[in-house]
SEMI-538916 format. One record per residue (C-alpha): residue in one letter; x negated, y negated, z. Coordinates in pm, whole numbers, plus 50000, padded with zeros to 5 digits. Layout:
BEGIN
AXYZ/...
//
This chain:
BEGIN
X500005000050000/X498764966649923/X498974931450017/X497204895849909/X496044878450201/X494634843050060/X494004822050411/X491914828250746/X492524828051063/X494744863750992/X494634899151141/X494894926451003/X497784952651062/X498824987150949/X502135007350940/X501975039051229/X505275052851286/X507815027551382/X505634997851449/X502804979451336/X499094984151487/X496544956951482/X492874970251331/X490824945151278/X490444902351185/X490494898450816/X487664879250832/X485634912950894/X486624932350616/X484014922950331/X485434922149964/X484124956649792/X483904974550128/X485584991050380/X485734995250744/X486715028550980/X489335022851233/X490155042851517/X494355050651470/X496235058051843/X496585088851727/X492845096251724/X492975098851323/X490725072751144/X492025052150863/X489585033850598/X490794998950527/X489654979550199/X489764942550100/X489264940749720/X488114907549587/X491564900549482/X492204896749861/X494664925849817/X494264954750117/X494484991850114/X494245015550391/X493725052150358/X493005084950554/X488985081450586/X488965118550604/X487325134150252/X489355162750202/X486675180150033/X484395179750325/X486705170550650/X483655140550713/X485205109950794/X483085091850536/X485685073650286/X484865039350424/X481695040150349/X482335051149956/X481725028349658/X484805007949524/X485685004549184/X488585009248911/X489735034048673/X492415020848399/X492724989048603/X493615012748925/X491345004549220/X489455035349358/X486685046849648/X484125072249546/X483315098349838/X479885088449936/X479385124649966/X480695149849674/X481895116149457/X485455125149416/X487355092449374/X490515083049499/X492625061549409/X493725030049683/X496915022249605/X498425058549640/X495795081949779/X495385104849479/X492445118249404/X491325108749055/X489055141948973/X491365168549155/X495235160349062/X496005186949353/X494685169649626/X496485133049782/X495145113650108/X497295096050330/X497945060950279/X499205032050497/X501254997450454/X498894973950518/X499404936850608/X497734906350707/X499474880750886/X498114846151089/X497114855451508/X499794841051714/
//
């Protein structure tokens, strides 16, 4: 899920459940790259700020080696889709919807992500 965050001073939010969970100030996430975050839940979530401004957030488990390693993967896009690259095997996945780009069977989580001004 995506969103286009285009001012400072904002924090950064994801969907769990019923509610939404702060992760992290905006000003953190650095366009290109993403950042691990530590879910209630004790699952980890990677969460990317393109340099569009728009967000994605993702399981940052790599299904193909169960090493919570997808933040750190390279960014890029595929037919204008916006993808991370497994810094381990290199299977890309896709931000927007979790698919993974070389292996049509396999599908990470993703979350709504937002970014809204600290109150």
């Amino acid at each position: 899920m995506t969103t286009t965050a285009r001012t400072t001073g904002l924090k950064v939010q994801l969907r769990l459940a019923d509610a939404w969970f702060t992760v992290c100030d905006l000003s953190t996430l650095t366009p290109g790259r993403g950042v691990a975050v530590l879910l209630p839940d004790g699952r980890q979530a990677a969460v990317f700020r393109d340099r569009a401004d728009r967000l994605y957030a993702i399981d940052n488990r790599d299904p193909f080696t169960g090493a919570a390693v997808l933040s750190r993967g390279l960014t890029g896009t595929d037919r204008g889709r916006p993808f991370v690259a497994s810094p381990l095997l290199k299977q890309r996945f896709d931000l927007a919807d979790g698919q993974c780009l070389d292996d049509r069977s396999v599908r990470l989580a993703v979350y709504a992500v937002r970014a809204l001004p600290f109150s």
